[in-house]
N, C-alpha and C positions, 0 to 999 in steps of 0.2 A: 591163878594165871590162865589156866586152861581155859574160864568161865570168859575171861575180857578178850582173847585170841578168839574163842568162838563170836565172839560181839564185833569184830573187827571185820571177819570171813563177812557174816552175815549182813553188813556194812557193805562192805565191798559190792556184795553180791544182790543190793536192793536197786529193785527198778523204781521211779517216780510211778504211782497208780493213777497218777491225772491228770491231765490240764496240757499244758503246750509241748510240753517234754514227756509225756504220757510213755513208758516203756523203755527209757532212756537210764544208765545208770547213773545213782547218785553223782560216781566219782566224776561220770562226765558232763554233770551239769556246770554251764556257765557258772564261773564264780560272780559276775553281776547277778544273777538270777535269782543265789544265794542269797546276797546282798538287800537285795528288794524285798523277798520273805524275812529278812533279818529285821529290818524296815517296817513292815507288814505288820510284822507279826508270824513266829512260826506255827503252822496246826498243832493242836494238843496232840498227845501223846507219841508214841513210837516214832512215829515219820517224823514230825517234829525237831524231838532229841537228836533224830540221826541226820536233817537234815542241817541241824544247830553245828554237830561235831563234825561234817563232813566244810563246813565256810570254817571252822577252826584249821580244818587240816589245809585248805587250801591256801588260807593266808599264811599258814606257818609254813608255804612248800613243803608238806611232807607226803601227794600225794604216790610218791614212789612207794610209799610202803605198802601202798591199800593197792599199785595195779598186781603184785604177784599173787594175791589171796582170790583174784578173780577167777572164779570157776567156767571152766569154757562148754 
């Protein structure tokens, strides 16, 4: 449990490293945006995955649970 809480924190806590949204948090990227790299195609690995699970959390409105884990 501890190991997927930390994955979540860390989720929360990812900035986009590139491109139009460069430095933006995942949770606050447009869900079209999502959409388009869904679209696309998501980058291999890491960013990828968490950019895959963060367009799940937004269709399923879940993203209340990912703004408290945000580290200020």
């Amino acid at each position: 449990m501890g190991d997927k809480k930390h994955e979540l924190v860390e989720l929360a806590n990812m900035r986009m490293p590139y491109g139009k949204y460069k430095g933006v948090l995942l949770i606050k990227l447009p869900e079209p945006y999502l959409v388009w790299y869904k679209q696309k195609g998501f980058p291999n690995g890491k960013l990828g995955r968490q950019l895959e699970l963060m367009l799940e959390i937004k269709i399923n409105g879940l993203e209340e649970l990912i703004y408290p884990l945000i580290q200020k």
